[in-house]
C-alpha positions in Angstrom: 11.6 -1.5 -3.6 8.4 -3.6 -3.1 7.5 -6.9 -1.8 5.6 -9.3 -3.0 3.0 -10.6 -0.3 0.3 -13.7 -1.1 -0.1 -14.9 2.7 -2.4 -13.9 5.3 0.9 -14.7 7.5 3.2 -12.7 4.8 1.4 -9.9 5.8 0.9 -9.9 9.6 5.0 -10.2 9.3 5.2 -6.9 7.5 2.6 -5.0 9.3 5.2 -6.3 12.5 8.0 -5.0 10.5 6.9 -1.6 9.7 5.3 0.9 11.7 3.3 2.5 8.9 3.4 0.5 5.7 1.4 0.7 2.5 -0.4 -2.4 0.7 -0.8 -2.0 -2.8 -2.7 -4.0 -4.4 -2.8 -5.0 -8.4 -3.9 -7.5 -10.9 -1.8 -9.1 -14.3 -4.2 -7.5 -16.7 -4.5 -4.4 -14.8 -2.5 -1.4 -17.2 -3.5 1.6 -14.6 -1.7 -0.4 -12.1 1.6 -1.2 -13.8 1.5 2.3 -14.7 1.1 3.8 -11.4 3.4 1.4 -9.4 6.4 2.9 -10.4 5.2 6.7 -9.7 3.6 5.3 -6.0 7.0 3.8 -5.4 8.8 6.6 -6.4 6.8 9.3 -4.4 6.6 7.1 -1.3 10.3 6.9 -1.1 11.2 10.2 -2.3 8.6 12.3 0.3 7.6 9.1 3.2 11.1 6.8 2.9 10.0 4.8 6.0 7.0 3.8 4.8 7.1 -0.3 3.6 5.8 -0.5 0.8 4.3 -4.2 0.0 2.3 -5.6 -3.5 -0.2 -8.2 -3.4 -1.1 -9.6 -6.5 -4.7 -10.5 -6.5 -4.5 -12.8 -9.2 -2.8 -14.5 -7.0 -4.2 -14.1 -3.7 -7.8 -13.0 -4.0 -8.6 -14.8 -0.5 -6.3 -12.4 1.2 -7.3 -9.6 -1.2 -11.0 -10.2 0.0 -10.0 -10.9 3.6 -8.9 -7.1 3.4 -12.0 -6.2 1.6 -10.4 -5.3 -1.7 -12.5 -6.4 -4.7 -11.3 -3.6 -7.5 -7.5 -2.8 -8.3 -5.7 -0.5 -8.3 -6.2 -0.4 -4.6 -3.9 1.0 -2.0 -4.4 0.2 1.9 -1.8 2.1 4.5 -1.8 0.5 7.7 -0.4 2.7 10.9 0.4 0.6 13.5 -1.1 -2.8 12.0 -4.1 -0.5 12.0 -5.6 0.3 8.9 -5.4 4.2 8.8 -6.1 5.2 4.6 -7.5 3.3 1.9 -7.9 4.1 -2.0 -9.3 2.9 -4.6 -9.5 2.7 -8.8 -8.7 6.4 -9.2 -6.2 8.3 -6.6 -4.2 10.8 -7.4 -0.5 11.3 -5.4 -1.1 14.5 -4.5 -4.2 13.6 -2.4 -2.6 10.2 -1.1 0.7 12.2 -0.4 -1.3 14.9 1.4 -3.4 12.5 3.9 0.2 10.6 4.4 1.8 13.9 5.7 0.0 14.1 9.2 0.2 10.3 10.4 4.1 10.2 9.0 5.0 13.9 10.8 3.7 12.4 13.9 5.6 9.1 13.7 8.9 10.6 12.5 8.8 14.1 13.4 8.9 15.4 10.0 
């Protein structure tokens, strides 16, 4: 399950929170991404289950969307550490994004 994140301070927290976390972010009139949020979701806790996994909504947050240098959704940032460590854009398939994910989580959590 995601959370919803609109705060520059929202999202310090969760970067605190998790040692690798992914930032996914989306707009109201955006189809590609309500059709891929389920399918991200579902892969990242199916093959990475300790990832947090975090929505911004740019709609309503496009300071903080811009502060992180998104300006086109779908977008997808993963942060390792609070560093950011992977970052997609418009089209990404889960294949790819599950294959860079595989090295930075197997040295995290030994798997």
């Amino acid at each position: 399950m995601s959370r919803d994140l609109c705060h520059p301070a929202s999202v310090a927290s969760f970067l605190r929170e998790h040692p690798i976390c992914a930032l996914y972010f989306t707009s109201p009139d955006c189809g590609v991404c309500r059709a891929l949020k389920p399918k991200l979701a579902g892969m990242l806790a199916e093959r990475f289950p300790a990832i947090g996994f975090a929505q911004v909504d740019c709609a309503a947050a496009p300071a903080l969307a811009a502060d992180l240098g998104v300006f086109v959704v779908p977008a997808l940032i993963v942060f390792t550490d609070g560093r950011e460590g992977l970052r997609r854009s418009r089209s990404f398939g889960l294949e790819e994004l599950a294959s860079a994910l595989e090295r930075p989580y197997g040295l995290l959590y030994g798997n």
